[in-house]
Residue frames as qw, qx, qy, qz and C-alpha x, y, z in Angstrom:
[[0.000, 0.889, 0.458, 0.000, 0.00, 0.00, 0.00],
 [0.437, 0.287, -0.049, 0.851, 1.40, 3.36, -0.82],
 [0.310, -0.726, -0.440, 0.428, 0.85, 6.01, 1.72],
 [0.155, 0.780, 0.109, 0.596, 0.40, 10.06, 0.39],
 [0.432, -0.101, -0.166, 0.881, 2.09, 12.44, 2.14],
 [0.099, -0.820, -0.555, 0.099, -0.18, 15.07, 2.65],
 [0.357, 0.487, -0.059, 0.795, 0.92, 18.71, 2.19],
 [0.160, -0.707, -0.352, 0.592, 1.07, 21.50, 5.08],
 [0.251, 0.516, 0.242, 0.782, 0.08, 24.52, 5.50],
 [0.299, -0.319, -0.451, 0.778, 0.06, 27.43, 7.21],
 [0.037, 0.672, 0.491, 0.553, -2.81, 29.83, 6.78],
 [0.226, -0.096, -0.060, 0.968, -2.19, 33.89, 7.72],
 [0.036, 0.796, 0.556, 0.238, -5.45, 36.48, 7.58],
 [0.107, 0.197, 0.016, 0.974, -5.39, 39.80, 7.64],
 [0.181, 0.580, 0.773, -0.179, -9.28, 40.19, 8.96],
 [0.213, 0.770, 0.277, -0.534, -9.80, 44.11, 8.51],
 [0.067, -0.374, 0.719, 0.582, -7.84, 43.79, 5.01],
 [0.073, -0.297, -0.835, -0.458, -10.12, 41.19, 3.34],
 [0.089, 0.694, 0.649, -0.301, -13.11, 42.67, 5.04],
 [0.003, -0.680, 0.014, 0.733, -11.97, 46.17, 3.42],
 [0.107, 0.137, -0.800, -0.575, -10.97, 44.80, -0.10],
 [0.119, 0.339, 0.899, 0.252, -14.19, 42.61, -0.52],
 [0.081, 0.716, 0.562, -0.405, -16.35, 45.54, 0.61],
 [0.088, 0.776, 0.031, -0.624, -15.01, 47.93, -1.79],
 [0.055, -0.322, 0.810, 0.487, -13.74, 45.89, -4.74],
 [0.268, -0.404, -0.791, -0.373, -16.87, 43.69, -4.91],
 [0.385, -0.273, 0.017, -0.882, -19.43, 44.88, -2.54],
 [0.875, -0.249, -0.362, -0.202, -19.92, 41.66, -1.01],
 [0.401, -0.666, 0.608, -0.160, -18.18, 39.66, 2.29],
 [0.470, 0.433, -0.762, -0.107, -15.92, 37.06, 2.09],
 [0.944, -0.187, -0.111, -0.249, -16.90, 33.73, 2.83],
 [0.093, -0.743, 0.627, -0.215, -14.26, 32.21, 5.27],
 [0.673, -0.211, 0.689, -0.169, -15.77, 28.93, 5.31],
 [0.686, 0.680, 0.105, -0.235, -15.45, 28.68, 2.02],
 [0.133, 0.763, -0.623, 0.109, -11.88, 30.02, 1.82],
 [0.405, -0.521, 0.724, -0.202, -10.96, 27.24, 4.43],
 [0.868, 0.339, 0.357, -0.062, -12.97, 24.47, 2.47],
 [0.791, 0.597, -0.109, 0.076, -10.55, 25.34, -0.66],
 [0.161, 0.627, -0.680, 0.344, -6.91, 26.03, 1.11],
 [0.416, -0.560, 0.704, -0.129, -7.34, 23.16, 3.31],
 [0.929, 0.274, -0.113, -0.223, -8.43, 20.22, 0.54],
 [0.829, 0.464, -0.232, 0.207, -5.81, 17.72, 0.82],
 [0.328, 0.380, -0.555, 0.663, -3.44, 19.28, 3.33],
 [0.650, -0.463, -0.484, 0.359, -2.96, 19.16, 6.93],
 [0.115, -0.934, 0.015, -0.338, -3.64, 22.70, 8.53],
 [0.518, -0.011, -0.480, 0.708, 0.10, 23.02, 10.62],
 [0.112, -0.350, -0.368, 0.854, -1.38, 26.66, 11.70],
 [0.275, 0.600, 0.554, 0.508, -3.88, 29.13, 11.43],
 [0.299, -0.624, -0.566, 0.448, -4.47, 32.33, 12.47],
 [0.114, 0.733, 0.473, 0.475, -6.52, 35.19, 11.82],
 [0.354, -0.101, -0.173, 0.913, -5.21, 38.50, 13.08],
 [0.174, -0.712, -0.593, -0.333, -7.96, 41.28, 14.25],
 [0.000, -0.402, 0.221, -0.888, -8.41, 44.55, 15.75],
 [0.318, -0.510, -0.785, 0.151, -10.55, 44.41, 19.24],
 [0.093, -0.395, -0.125, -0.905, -12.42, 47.16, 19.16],
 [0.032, -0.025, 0.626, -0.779, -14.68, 45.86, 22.16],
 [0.608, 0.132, -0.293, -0.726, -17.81, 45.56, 19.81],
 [0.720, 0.001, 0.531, -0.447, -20.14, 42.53, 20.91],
 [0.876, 0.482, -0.010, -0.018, -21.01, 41.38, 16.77],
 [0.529, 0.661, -0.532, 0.012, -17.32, 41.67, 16.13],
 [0.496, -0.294, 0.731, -0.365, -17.14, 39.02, 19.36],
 [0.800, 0.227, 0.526, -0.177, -19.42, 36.81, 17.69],
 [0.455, 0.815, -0.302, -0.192, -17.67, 37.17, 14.77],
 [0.082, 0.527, -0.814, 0.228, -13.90, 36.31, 16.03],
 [0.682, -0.119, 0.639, -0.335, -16.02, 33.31, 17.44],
 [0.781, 0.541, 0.129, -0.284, -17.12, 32.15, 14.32],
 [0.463, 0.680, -0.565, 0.063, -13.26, 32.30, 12.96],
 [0.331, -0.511, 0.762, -0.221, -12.51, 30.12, 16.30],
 [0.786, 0.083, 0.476, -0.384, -14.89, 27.46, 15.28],
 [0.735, 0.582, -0.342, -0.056, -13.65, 27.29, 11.34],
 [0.941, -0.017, -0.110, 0.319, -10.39, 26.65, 12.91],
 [0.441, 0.628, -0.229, 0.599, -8.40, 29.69, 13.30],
 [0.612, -0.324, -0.450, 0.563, -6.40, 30.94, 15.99],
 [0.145, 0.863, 0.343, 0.343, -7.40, 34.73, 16.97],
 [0.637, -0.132, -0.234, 0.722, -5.10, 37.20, 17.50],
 [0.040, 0.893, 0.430, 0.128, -6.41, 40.32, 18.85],
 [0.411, -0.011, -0.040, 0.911, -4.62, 43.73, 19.02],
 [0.012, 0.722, 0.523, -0.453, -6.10, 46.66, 20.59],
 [0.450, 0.612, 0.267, 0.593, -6.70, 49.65, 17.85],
 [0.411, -0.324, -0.179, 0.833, -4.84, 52.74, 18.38],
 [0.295, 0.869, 0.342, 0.202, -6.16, 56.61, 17.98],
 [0.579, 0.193, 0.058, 0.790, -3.72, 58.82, 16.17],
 [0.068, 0.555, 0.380, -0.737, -3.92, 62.53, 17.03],
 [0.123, 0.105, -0.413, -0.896, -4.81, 63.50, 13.72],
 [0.718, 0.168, 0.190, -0.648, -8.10, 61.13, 14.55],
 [0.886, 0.128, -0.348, -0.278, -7.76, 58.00, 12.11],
 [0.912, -0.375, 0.159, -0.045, -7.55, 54.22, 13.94],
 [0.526, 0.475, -0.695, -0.121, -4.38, 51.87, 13.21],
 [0.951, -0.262, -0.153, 0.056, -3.57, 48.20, 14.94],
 [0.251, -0.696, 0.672, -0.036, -1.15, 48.06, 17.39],
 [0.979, 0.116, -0.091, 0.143, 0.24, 44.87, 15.73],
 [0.713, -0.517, 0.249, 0.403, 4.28, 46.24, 17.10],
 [0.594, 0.347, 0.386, 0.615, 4.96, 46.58, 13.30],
 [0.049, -0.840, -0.217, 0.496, 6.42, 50.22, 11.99],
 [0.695, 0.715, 0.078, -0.028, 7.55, 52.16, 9.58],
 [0.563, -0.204, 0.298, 0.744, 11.38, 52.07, 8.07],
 [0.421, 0.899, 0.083, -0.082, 11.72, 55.43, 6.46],
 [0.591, -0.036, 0.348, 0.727, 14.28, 55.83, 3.72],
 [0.046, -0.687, 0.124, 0.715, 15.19, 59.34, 2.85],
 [0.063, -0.356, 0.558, 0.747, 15.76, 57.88, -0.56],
 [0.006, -0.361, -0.911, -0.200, 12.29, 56.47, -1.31],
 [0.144, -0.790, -0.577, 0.148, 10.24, 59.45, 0.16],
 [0.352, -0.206, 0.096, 0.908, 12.57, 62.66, -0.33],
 [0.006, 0.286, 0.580, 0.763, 10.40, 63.95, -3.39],
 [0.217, -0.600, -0.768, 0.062, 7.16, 63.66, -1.37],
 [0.117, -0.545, 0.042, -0.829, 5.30, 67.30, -1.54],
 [0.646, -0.541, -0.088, -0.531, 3.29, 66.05, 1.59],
 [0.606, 0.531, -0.489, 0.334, 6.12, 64.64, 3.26],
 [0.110, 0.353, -0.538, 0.757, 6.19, 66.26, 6.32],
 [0.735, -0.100, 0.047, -0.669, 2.43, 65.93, 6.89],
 [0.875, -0.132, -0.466, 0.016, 2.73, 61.59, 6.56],
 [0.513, 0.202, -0.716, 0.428, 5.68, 62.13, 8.84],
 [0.311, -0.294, 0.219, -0.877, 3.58, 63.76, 11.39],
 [0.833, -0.185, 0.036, -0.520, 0.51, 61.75, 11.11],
 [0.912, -0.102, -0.393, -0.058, 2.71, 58.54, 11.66],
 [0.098, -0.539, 0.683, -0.483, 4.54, 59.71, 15.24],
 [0.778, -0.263, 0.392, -0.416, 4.61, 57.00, 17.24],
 [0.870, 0.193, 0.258, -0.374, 5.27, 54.79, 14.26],
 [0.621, 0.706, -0.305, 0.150, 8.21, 55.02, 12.65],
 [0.886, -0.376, 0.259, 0.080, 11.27, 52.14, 13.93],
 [0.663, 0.034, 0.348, 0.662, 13.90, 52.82, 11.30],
 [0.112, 0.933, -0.070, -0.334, 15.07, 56.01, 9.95],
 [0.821, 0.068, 0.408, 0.393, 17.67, 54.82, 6.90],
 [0.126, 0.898, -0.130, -0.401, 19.76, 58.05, 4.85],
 [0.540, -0.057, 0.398, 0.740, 22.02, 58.73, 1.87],
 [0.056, 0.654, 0.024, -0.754, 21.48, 60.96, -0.74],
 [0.564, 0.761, 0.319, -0.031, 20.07, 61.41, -4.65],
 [0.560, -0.164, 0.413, 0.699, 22.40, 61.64, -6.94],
 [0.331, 0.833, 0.181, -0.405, 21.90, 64.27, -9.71],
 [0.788, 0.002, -0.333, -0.518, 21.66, 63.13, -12.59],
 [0.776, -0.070, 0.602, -0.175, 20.83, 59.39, -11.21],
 [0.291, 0.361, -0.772, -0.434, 22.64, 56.93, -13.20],
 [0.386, -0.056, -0.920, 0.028, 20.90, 53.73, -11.64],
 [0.386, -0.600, -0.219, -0.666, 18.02, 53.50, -9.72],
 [0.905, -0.399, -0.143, 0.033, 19.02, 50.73, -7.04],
 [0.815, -0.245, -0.051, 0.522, 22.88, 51.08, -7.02],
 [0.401, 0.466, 0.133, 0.777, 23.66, 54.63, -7.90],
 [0.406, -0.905, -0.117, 0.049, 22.80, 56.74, -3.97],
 [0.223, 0.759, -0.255, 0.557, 25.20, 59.13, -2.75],
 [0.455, -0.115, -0.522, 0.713, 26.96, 60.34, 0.26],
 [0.136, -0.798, -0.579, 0.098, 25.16, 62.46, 2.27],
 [0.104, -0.788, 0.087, 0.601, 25.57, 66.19, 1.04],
 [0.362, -0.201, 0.741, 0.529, 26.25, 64.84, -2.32],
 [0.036, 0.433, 0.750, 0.500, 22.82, 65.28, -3.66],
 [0.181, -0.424, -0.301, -0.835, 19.42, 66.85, -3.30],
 [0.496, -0.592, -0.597, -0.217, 18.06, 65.46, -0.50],
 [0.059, -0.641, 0.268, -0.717, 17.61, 67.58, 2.63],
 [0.704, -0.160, -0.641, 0.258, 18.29, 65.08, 5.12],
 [0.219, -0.119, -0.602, 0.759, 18.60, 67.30, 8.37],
 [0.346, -0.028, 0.110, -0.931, 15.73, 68.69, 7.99],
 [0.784, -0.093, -0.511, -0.339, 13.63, 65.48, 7.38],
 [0.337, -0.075, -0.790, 0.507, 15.87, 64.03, 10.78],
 [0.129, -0.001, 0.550, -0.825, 14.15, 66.69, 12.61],
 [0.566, -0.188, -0.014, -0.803, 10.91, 65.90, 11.33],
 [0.756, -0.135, -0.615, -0.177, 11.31, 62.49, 12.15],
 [0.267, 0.154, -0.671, 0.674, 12.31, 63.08, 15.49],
 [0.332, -0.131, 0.261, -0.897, 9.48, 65.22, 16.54],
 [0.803, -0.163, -0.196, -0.540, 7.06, 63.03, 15.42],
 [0.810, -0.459, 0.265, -0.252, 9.00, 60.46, 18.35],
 [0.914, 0.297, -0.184, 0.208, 11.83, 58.67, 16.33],
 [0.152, -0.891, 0.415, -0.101, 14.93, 58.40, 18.73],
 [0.906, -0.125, 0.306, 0.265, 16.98, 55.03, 17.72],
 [0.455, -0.272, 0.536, 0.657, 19.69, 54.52, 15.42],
 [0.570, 0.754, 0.026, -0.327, 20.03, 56.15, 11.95],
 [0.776, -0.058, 0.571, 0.259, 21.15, 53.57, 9.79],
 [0.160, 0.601, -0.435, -0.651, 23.18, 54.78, 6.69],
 [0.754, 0.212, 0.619, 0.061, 22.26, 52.82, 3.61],
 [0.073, 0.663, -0.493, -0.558, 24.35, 53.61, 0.48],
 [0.818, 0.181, 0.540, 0.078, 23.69, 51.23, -2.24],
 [0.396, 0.870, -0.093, -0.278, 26.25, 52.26, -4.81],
 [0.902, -0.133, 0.220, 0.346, 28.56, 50.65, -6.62],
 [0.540, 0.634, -0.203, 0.516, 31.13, 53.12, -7.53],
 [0.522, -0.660, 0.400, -0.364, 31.30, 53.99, -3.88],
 [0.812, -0.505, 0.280, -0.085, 31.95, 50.17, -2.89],
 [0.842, 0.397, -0.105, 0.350, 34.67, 49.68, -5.78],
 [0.254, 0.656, -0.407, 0.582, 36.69, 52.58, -3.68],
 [0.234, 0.206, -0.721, 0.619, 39.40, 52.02, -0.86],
 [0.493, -0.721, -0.475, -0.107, 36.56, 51.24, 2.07],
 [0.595, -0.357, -0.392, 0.604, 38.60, 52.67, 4.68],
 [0.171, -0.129, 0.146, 0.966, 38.60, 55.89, 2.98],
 [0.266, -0.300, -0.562, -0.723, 34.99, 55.50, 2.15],
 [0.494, -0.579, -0.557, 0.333, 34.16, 54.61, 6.10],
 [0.391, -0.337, -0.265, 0.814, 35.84, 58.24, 6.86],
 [0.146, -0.087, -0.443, -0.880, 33.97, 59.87, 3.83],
 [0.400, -0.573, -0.671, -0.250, 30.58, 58.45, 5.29],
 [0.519, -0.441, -0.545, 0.489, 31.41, 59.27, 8.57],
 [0.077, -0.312, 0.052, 0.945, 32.33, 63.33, 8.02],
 [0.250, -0.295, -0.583, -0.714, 29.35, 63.37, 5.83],
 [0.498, -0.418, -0.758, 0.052, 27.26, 61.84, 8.36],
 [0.376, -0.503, -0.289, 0.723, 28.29, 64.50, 11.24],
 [0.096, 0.246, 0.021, -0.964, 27.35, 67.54, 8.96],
 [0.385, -0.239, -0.657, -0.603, 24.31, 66.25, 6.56],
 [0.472, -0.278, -0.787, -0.284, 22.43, 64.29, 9.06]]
């Protein structure tokens, strides 16, 4: 007799995600016993577990019940209120801002604002003019366009007080002497940033 092996799986929800998407993409709710009827055919569930805001709301109790009963494991996280007024989940998770992904941004200061509290990495170099490469072609700080001390401070205020992690991704930079490029980051670092 030959004996299948069953596949695993692990199965991940977002709750207030698929509840948002189905409500505004189709206009309908998503059918979770459904979902679970087609991702588990055939496989052995290793985990599951459906991740929710607890907002204290009775129906959304009976709800998270309902997900206990399919089979998931509920993980609740209390929802936070920003001062600007809109909710978010305290799920621990923040933001990494990079100077060189967000620099351009006319409204810039305003996200950094509305996400004090939220922001766990703070990551610099600098915009080359012209840009020869998008991925491997950053500067030293003071080398380009971006106004990097002045973005520190807004990321401070809005509560950011860890390390600021230099991220250069350039490869004419790492083809030269490092030692001389460690002292060239470093004296950059102390007046740009």
């Amino acid at each position: 007799m030959v004996e299948i092996e069953l596949e695993k799986v692990s199965i991940f929800v977002d709750v207030q995600n698929i509840y948002y998407t189905c409500r505004q993409a189709y206009q309908s709710n998503f059918d979770y016993n459904k979902f679970w009827a087609n991702v588990t055919r055939g496989r052995v569930v290793v985990s599951a577990f459906a991740y929710a805001t607890d907002r204290g709301d009775e129906k959304q109790a009976q709800f998270q019940n309902i997900l206990r009963a399919i089979g998931f494991t509920v993980k609740l996280t209390p929802l936070l209120k920003r001062r600007d007024g809109t909710t978010k989940a305290d799920w621990d998770v923040g933001i990494a801002l990079d100077v060189y992904h967000v620099w351009w941004d006319h409204f810039l200061k305003a996200e950094i604002e509305r996400a004090t509290g939220t922001i766990f990495s703070f990551h610099v170099c600098d915009w080359r003019v012209p840009t020869r490469d998008m991925l491997n072609d950053r500067a030293v700080m003071g080398d380009g366009c971006i106004q990097i001390n002045e973005i520190r401070g807004w990321v401070e205020k809005a509560g950011f007080d860890g390390f600021i992690e230099v991220e250069i991704f350039s490869d004419e930079l790492w083809g030269m002497d490092q030692e001389r490029y460690l002292k060239r980051i470093k004296n950059a670092y102390l007046k740009h940033v």
